[in-house]
C-alpha positions as CSV (number, residue, x, y, z in Angstrom):
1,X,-55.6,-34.4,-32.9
2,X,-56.6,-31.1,-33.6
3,X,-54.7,-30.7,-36.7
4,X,-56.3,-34.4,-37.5
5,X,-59.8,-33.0,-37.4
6,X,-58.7,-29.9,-39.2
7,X,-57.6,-32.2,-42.6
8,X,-54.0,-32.5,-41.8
9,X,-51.6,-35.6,-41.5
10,X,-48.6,-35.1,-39.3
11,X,-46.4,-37.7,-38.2
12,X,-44.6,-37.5,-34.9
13,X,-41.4,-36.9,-37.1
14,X,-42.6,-33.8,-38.5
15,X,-43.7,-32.8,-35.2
16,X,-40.3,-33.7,-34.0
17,X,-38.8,-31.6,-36.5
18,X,-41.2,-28.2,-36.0
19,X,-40.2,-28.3,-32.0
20,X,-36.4,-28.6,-32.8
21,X,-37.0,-25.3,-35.1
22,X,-39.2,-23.7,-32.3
23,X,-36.2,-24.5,-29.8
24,X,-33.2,-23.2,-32.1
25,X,-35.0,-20.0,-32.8
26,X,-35.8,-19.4,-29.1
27,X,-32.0,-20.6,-28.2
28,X,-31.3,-17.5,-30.3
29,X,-33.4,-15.3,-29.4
30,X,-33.0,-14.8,-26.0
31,X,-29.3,-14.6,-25.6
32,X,-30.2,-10.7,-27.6
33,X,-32.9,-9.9,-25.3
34,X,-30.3,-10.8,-22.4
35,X,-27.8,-8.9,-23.8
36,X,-29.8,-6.1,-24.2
37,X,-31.0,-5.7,-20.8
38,X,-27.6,-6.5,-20.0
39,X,-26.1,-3.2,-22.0
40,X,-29.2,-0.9,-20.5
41,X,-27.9,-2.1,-16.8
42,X,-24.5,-1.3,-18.1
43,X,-25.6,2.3,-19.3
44,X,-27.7,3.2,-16.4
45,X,-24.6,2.3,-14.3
46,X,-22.3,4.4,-16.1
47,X,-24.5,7.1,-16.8
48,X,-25.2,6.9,-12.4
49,X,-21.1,6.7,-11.9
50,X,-21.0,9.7,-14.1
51,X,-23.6,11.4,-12.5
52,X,-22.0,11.2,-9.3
53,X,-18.8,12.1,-11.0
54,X,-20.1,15.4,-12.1
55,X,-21.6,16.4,-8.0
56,X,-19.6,18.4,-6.7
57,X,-19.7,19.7,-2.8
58,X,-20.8,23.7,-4.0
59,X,-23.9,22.5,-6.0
60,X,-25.1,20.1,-3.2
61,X,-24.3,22.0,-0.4
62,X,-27.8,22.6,0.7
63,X,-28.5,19.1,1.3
64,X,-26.4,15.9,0.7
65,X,-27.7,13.1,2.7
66,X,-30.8,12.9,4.4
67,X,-32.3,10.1,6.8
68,X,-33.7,6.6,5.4
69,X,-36.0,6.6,8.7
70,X,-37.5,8.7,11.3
71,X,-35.2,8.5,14.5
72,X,-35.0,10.9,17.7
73,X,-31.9,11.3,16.9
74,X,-30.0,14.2,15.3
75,X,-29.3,12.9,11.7
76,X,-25.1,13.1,10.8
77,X,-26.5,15.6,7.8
78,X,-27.4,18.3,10.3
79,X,-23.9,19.1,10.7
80,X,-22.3,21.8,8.8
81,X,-20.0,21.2,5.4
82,X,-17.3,22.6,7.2
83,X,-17.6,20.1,10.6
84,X,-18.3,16.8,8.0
85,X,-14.8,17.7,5.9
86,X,-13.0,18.3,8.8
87,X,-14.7,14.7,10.0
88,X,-13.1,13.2,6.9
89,X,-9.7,14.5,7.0
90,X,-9.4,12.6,10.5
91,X,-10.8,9.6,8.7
92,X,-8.0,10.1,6.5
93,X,-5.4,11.2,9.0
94,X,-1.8,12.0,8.8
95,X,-1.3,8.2,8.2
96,X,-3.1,8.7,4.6
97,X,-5.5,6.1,5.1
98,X,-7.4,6.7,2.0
99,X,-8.6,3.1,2.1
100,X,-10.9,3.7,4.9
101,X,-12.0,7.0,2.9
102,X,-12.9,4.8,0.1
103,X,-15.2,2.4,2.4
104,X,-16.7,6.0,4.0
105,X,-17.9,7.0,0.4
106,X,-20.1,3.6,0.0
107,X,-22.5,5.0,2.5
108,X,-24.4,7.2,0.9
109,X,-24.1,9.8,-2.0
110,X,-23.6,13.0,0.4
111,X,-20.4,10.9,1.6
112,X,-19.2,10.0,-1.6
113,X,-19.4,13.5,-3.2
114,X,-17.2,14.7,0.1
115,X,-14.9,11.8,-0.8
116,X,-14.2,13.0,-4.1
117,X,-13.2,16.2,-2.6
118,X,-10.1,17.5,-4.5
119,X,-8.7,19.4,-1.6
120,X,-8.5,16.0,0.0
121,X,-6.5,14.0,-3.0
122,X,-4.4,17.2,-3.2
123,X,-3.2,17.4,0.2
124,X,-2.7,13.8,-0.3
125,X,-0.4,13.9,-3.0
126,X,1.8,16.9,-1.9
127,X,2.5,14.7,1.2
128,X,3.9,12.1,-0.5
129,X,5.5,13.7,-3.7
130,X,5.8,16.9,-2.5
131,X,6.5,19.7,-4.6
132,X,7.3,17.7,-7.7
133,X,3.4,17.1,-8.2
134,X,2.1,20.4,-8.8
135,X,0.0,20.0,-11.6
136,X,-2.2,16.6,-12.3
137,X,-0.9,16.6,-15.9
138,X,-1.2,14.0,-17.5
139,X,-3.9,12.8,-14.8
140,X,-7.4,14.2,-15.1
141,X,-8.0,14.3,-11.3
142,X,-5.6,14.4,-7.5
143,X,-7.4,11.0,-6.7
144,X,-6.2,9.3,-10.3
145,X,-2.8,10.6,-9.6
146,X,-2.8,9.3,-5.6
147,X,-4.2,5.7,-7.3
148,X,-2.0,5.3,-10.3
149,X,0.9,6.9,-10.0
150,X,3.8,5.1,-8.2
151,X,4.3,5.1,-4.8
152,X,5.6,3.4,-1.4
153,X,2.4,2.3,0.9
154,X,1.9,3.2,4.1
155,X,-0.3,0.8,5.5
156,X,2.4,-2.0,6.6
157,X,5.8,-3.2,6.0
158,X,7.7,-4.4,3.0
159,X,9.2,-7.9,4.1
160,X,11.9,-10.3,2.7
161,X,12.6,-13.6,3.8
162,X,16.4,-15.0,3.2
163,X,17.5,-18.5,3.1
164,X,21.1,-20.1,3.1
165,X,22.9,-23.1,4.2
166,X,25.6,-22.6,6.6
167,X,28.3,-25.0,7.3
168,X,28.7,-26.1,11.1
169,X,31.7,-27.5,13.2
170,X,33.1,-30.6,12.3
171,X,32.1,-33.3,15.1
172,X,35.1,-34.9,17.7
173,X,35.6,-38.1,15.8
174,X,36.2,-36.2,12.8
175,X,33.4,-37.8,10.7
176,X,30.5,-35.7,10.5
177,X,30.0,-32.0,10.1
178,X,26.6,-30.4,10.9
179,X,25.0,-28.2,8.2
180,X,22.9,-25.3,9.3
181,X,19.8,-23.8,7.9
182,X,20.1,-20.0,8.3
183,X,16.7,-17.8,8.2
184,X,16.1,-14.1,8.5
185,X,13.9,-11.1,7.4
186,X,14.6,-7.6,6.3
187,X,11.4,-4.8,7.6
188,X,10.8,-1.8,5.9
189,X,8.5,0.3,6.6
190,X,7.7,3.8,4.9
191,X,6.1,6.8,6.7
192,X,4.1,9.7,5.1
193,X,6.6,12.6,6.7
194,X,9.3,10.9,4.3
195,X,11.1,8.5,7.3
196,X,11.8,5.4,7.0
197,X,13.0,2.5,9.3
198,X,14.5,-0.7,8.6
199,X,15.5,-4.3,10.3
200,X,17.3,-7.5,9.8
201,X,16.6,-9.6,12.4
202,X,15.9,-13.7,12.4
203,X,12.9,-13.2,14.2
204,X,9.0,-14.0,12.1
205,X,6.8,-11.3,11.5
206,X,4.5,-12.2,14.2
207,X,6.4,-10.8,16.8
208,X,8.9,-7.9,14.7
209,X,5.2,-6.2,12.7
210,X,3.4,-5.2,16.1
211,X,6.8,-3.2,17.0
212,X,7.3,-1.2,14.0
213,X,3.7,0.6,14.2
214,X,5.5,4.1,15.4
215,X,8.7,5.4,14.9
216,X,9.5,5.4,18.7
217,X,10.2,1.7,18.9
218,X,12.5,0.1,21.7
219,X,14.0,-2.2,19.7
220,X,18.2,-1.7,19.1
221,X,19.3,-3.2,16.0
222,X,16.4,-1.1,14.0
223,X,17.5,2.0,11.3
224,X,15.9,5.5,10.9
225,X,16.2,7.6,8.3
226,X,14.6,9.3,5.3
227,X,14.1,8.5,2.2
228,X,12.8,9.7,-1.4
229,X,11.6,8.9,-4.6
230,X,13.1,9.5,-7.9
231,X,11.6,8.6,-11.4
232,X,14.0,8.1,-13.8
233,X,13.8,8.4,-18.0
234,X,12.9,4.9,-18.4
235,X,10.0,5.3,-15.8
236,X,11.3,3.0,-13.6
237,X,10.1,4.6,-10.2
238,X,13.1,4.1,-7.5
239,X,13.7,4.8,-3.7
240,X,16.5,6.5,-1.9
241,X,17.3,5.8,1.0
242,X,19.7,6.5,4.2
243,X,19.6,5.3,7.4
244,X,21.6,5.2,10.9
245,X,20.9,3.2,13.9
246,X,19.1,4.8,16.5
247,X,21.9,6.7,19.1
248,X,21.9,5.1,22.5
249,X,23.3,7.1,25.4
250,X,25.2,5.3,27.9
251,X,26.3,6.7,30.8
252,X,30.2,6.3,31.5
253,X,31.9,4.8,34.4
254,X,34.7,7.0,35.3
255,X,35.7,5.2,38.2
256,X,35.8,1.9,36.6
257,X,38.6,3.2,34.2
258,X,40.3,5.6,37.1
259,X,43.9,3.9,36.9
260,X,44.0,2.5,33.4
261,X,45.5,3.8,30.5
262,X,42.9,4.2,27.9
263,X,43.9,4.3,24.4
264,X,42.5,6.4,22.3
265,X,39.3,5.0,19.6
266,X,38.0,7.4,16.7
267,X,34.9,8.1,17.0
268,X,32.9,7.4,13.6
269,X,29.3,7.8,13.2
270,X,28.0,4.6,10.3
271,X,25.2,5.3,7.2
272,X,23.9,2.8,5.4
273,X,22.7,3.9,1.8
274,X,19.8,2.0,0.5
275,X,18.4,2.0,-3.3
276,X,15.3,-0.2,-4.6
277,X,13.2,-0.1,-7.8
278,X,9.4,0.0,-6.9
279,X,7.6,-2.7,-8.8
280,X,3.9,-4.1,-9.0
281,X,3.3,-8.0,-8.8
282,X,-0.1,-9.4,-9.1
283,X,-3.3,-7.5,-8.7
284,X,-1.8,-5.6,-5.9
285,X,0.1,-2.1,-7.1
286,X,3.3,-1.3,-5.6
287,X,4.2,-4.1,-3.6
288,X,7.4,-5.0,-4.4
289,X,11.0,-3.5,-4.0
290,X,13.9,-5.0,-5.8
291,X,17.5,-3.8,-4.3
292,X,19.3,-2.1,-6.9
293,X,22.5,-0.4,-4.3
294,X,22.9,-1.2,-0.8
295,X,26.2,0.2,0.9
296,X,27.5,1.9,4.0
297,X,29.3,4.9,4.9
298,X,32.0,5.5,7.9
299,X,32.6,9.2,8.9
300,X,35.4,10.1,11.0
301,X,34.7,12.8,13.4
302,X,38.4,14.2,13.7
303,X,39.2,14.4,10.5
304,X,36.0,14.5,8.4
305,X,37.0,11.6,6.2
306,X,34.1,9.2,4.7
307,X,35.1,5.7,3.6
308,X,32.5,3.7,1.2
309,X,32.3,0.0,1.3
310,X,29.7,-0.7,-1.5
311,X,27.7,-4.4,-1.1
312,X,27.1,-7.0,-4.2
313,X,23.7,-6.8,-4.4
314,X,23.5,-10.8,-5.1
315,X,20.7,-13.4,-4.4
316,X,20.7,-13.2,-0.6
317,X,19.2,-9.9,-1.9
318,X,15.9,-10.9,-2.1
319,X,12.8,-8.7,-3.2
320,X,10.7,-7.2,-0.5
321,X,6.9,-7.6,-0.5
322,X,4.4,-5.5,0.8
323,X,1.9,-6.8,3.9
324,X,-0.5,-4.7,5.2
325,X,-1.1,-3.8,8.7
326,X,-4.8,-3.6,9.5
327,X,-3.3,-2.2,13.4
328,X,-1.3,0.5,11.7
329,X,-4.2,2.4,10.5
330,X,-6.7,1.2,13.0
331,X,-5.9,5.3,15.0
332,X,-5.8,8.6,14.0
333,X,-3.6,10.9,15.7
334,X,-3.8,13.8,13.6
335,X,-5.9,15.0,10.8
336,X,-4.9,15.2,7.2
């Protein structure tokens, strides 16, 4: 109307026309105005992570958290650098919980700058690679070297599930013979201190996983031993491993076997040599272990002798994957 009065015909097809071209340019338009608001989020993030990066405990010694409200009570950041580290290393434990030292680091920025701590991630590291992890090269930090390079975990048990089809006694009348589905699990589970311990037993998870949470067990048919890691040329991270089964003591009935002859039984003491190549599946890092050896060894205590009997590592061999515990790490018994 106004255009009308002005001394302009426009139809409704023109008008049509001038809002599609209004529309188009705004359609592309605002995508750049997104995006750039989008890329100055994504700088002042990375230019915060990098700020925080670059604390360190010496030039924020004098204050590193302070209260977000006036209480009555004593605020954590009174305590002294020295109490709040030693705070974190139980956090951390000799279990190497470093997940729960993650989750203390979203707090505040005092606590993250004493999670970075490279005393912390180099402790860490010597505990589970020992002496062969010196120097971080070619990692820039302890904490990238703890993350990304490979390692067993600590926080639950490796587990394998086998399957096979057994065949059963033939019936009376000759006709029918039962078939027998056969299930049962392997356990592994890793320590920190370099032991190991490891069970095959038909029994689910449910009730074997709550047993295995310390070394001092009950349970009979379960393996201890130590174990290492080795990195080959190819980068292929493996584990070595040997085990025995735990030594029971039973006392001996001499009267039982007063007028018998006894013969005489060697007495041999039985290892079991393990190998598996440590793998990552999925989003998870180094949760699976694929048998590469598997054998035991006989030792004859009169004579010294050692006799091998090597195992086909075939498809009843099936990988192990990792479950974590939440129980396992829910304790600290020690500090880091």
């Amino acid at each position: 109307m106004l255009l009308k009065l002005m001394g302009f015909s426009i139809n409704r097809v023109t008008v049509s026309l001038f809002i599609c071209c209004i529309m188009i340019f705004w359609s592309h338009i605002m995508p750049a105005f997104s995006s750039i608001e989008d890329n100055e989020d994504d700088s002042k993030m990375a230019d915060l992570l990098s700020y925080f990066q670059q604390l360190t405990l010496q030039e924020s010694s004098i204050k590193l958290c302070q209260p977000e409200l006036d209480l009555n009570q004593t605020h954590i950041s009174v305590l002294p650098m020295e109490l709040l580290m030693y705070i974190f290393r139980w956090v951390v434990s000799s279990d190497l919980d470093l997940r729960s030292l993650e989750q203390l680091s979203l707090v505040c920025r005092g606590f993250y700058i004493c999670a970075r701590d490279p005393e912390i991630w180099r402790q860490a590291c010597l505990k589970v690679w020992g002496r062969t992890c010196n120097k971080m090269v070619p990692y820039t930090s302890w904490r990238e070297m703890f993350v990304k390079r490979p390692r067993v975990r600590f926080d639950g048990v490796y587990i394998s599930k086998t399957t096979y089809i057994r065949q059963g006694e033939q019936s009376l009348d000759g006709f029918y013979r039962a078939w027998h589905q056969v299930d049962y699990y392997r356990y592994l589970r890793f320590f920190p201190d370099g032991q190991v311990m490891m069970l095959t037993t038909p029994e689910e998870p449910q009730s074997i996983v709550p047993r295995l949470r310390t070394k001092n067990t009950r349970t009979d048919a379960i393996l201890l031993g130590h174990y290492r890691l080795s990195q080959d040329t190819d980068n292929q991270t493996k584990v070595f491993a040997v085990m025995t089964k735990k030594k029971e003591e039973k006392p001996i009935d001499y009267h039982k076997f007063r007028y018998f002859c006894r013969v005489p039984v060697q007495e041999t003491d039985h290892s079991f040599h393990v190998g598996l190549q440590l793998n990552s599946s999925g989003r998870q890092k180094f949760n699976k272990l694929i048998w590469i050896h598997h054998s035991c060894h006989i030792t004859y205590r009169s004579t010294g002798e050692t006799a091998v009997s090597s195992f086909d590592i075939d498809k009843m061999y099936t990988p192990l994957f990792f479950a974590r515990v939440k129980s396992f790490t829910a304790f600290s018994e020690r500090p880091l």
